[in-house]
MMTF fields as JSON, N, C-alpha, C and O atoms, coordinates in Angstrom:
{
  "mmtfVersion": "1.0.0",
  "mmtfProducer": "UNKNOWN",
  "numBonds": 303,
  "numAtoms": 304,
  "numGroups": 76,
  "numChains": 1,
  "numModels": 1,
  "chainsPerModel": [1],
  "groupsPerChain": [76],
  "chainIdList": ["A"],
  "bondAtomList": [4, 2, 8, 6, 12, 10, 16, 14, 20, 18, 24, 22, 28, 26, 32, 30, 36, 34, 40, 38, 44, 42, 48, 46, 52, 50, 56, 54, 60, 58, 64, 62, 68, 66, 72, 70, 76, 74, 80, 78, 84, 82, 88, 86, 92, 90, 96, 94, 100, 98, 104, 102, 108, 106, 112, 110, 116, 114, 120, 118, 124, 122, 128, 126, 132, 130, 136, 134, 140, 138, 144, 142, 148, 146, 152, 150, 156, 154, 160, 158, 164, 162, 168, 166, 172, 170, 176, 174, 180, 178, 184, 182, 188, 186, 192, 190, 196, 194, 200, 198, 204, 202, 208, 206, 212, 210, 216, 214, 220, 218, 224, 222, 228, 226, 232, 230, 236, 234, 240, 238, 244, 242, 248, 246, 252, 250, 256, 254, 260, 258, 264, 262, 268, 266, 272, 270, 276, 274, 280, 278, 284, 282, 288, 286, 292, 290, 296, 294, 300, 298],
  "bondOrderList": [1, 1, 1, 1, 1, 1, 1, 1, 1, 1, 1, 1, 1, 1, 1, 1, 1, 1, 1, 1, 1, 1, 1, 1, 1, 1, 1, 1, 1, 1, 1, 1, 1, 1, 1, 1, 1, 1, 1, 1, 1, 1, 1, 1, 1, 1, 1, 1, 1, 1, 1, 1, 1, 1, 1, 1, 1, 1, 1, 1, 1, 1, 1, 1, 1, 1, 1, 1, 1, 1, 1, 1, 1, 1, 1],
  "groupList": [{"groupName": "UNK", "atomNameList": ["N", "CA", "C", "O"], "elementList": ["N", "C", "C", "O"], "formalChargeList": [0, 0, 0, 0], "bondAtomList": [1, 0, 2, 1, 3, 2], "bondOrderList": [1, 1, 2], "singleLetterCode": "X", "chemCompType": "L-PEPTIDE LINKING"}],
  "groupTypeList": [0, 0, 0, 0, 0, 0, 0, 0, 0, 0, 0, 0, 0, 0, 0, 0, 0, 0, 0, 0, 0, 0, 0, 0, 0, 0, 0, 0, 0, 0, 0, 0, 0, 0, 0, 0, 0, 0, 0, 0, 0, 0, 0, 0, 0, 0, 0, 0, 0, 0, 0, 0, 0, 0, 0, 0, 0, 0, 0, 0, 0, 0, 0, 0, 0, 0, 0, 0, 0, 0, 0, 0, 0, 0, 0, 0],
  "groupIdList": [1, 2, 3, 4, 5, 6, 7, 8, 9, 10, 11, 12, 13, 14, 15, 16, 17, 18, 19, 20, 21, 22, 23, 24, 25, 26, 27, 28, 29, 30, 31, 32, 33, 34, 35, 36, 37, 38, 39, 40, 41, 42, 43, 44, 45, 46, 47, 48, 49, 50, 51, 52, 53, 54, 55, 56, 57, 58, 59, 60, 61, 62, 63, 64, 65, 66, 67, 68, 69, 70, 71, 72, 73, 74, 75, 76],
  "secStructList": [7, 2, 2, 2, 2, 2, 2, 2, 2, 2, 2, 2, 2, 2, 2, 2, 2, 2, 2, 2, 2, 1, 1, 7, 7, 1, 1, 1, 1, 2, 2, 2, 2, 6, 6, 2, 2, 2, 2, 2, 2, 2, 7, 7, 7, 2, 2, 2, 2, 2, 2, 2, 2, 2, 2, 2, 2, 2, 2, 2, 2, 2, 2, 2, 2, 2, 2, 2, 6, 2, 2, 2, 2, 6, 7, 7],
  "xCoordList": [52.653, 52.501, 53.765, 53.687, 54.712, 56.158, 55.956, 55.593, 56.007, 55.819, 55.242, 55.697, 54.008, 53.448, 54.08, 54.415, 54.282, 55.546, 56.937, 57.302, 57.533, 58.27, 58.276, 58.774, 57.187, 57.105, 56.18, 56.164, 55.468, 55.274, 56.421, 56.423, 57.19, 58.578, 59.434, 59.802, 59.383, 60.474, 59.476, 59.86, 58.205, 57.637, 56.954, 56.252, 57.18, 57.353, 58.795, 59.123, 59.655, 60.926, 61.307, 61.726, 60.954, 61.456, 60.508, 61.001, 59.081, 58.274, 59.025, 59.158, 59.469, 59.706, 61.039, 61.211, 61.841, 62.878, 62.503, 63.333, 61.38, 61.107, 60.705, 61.303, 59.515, 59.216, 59.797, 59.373, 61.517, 62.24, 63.507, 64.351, 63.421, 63.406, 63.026, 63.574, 61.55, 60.65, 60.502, 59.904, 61.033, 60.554, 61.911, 63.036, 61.132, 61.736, 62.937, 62.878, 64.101, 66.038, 65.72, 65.004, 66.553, 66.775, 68.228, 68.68, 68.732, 69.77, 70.934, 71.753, 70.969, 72.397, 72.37, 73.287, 71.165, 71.034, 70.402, 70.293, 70.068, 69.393, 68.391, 68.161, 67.6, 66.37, 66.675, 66.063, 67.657, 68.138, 68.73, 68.144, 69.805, 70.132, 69.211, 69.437, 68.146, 66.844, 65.629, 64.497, 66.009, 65.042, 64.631, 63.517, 65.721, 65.23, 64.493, 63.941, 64.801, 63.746, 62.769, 61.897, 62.273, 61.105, 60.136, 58.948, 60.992, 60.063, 59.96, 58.986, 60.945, 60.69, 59.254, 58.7, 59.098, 57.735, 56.647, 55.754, 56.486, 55.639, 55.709, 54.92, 56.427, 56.034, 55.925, 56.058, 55.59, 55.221, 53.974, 53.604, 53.202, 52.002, 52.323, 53.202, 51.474, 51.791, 50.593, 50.66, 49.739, 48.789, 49.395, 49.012, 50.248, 51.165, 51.808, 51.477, 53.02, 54.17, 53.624, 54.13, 52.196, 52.194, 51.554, 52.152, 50.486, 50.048, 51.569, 51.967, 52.456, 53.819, 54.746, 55.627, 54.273, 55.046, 54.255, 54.702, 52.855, 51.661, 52.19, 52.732, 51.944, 52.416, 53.429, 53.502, 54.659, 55.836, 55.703, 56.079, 55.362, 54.859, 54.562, 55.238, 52.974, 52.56, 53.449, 53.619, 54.248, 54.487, 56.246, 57.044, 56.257, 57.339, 57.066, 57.809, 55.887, 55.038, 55.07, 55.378, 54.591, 54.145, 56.039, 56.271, 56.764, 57.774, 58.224, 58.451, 58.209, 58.273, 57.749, 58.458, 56.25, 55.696, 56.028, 56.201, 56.141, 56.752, 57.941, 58.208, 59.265, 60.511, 60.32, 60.948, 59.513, 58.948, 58.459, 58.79, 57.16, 56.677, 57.805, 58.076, 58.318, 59.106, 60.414, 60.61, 60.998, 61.587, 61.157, 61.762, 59.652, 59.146, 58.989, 59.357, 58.272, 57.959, 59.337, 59.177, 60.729, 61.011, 62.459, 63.52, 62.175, 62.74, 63.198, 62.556, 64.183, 64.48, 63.861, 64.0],
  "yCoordList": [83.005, 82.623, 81.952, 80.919, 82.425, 81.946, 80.643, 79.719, 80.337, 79.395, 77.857, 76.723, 78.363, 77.307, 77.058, 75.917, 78.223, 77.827, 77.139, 76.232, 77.299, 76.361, 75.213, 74.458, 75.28, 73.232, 72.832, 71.601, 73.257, 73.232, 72.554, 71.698, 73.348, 73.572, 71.774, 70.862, 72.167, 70.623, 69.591, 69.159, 69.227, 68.078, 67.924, 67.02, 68.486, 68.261, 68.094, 67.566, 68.695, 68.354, 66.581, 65.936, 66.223, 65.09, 64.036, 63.218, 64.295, 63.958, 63.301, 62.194, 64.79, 64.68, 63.974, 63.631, 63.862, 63.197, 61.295, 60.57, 60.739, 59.663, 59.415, 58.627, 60.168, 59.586, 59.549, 59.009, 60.678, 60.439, 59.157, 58.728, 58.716, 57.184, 55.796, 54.694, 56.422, 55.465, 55.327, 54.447, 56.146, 55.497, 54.37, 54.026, 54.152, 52.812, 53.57, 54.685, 52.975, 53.175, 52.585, 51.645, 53.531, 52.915, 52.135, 51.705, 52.122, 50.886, 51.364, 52.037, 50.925, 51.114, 52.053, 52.197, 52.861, 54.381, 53.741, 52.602, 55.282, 54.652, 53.804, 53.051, 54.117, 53.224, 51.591, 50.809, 51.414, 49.686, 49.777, 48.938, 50.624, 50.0, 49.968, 49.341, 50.743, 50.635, 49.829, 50.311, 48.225, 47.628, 47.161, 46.884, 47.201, 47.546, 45.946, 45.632, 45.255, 44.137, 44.313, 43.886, 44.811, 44.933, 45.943, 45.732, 47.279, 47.712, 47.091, 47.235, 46.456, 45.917, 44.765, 44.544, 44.23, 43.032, 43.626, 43.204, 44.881, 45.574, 47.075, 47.894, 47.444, 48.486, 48.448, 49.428, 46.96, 47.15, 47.069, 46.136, 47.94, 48.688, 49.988, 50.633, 50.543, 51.462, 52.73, 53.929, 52.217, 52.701, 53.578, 54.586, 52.772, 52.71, 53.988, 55.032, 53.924, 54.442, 56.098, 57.096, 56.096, 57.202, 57.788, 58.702, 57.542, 58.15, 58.626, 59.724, 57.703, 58.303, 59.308, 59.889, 59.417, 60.741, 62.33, 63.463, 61.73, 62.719, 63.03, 64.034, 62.253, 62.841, 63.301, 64.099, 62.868, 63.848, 64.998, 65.935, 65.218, 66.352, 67.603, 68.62, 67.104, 67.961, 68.471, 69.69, 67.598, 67.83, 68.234, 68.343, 68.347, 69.237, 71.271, 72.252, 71.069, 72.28, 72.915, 74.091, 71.734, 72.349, 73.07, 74.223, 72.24, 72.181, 74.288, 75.075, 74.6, 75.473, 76.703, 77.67, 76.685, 77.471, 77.819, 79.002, 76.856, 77.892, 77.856, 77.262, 78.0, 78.135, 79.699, 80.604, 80.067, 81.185, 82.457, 83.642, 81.467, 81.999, 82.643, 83.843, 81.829, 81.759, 83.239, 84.235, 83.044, 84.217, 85.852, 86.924, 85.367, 87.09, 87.396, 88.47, 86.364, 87.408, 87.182, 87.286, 86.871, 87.329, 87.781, 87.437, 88.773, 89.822, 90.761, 90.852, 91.377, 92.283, 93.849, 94.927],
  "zCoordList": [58.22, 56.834, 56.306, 55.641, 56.545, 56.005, 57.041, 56.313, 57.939, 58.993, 58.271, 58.418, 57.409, 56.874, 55.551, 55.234, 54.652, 53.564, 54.097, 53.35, 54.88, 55.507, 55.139, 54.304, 56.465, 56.263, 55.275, 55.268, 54.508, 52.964, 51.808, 50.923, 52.322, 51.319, 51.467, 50.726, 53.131, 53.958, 53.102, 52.014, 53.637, 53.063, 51.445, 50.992, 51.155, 49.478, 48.935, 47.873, 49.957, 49.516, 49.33, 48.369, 50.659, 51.105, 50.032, 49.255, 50.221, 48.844, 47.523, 47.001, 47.29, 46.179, 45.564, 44.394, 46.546, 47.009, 46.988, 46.441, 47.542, 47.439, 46.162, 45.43, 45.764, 44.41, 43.037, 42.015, 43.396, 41.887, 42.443, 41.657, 43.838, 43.684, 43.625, 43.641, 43.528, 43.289, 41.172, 40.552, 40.772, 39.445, 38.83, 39.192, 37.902, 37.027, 36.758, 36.241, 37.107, 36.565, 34.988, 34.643, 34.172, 33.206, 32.912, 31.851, 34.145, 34.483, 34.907, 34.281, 36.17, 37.083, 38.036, 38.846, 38.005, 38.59, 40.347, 40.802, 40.993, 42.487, 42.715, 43.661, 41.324, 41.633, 41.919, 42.646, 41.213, 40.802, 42.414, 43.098, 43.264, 44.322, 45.577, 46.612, 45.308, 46.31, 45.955, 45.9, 45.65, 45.511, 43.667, 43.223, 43.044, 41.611, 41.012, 39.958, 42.188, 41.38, 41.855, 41.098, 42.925, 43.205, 42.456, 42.213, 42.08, 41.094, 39.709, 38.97, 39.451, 38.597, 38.029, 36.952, 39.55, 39.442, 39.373, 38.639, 40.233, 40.437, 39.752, 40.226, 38.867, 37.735, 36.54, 35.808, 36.065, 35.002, 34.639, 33.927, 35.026, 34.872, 34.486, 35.059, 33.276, 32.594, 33.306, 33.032, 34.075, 34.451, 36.137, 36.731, 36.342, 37.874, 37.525, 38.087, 36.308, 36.247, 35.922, 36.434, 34.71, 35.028, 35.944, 36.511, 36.282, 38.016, 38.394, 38.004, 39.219, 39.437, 39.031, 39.664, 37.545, 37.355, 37.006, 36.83, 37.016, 37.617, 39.358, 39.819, 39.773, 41.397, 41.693, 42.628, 40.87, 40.742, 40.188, 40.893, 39.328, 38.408, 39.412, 39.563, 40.248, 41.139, 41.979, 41.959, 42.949, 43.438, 43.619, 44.55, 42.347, 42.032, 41.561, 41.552, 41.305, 41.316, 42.481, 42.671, 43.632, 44.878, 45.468, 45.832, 45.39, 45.633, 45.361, 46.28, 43.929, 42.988, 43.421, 43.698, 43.5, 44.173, 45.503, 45.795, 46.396, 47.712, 47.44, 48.484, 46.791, 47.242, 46.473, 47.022, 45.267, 44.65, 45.399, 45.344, 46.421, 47.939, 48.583, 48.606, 49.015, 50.171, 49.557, 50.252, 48.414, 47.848, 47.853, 47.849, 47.867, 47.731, 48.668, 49.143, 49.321, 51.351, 52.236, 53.452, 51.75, 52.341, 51.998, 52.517, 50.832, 49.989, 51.102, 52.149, 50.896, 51.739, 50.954, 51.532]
}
């Protein structure tokens, strides 16, 4: 069980890790040195940006919940 909270935990990490550099910089930050014109052409869709921070959202939850998990089972 902890086995699957694990790697639960790793790939929502890394997740979650991409998609808070995938949103729009409000200037100068990582987003701008990973491509920031490109999100730029392609995020200005308001329909885009929030889906994106819906999927961050979640999966900052998911993130939450097992490190929560992961605390109780294996409480001493």
């Amino acid at each position: 069980m902890t086995i699957g909270i694990s790697i639960t935990l790793i790939l929502s990490s890394i997740l979650l890790v991409l998609l808070v550099l995938l949103h729009k910089g409000k200037g100068g930050g990582l987003s701008d040195l990973f491509g920031g014109g490109f999100s730029s052409s392609f995020g200005g869709s308001s329909v885009v940006e929030r889906n994106l921070d819906r999927l961050t959202i979640i999966t900052g939850v998911i993130w939450f919940v097992c490190i929560v998990a992961l605390g109780l089972l294996l409480k001493p």
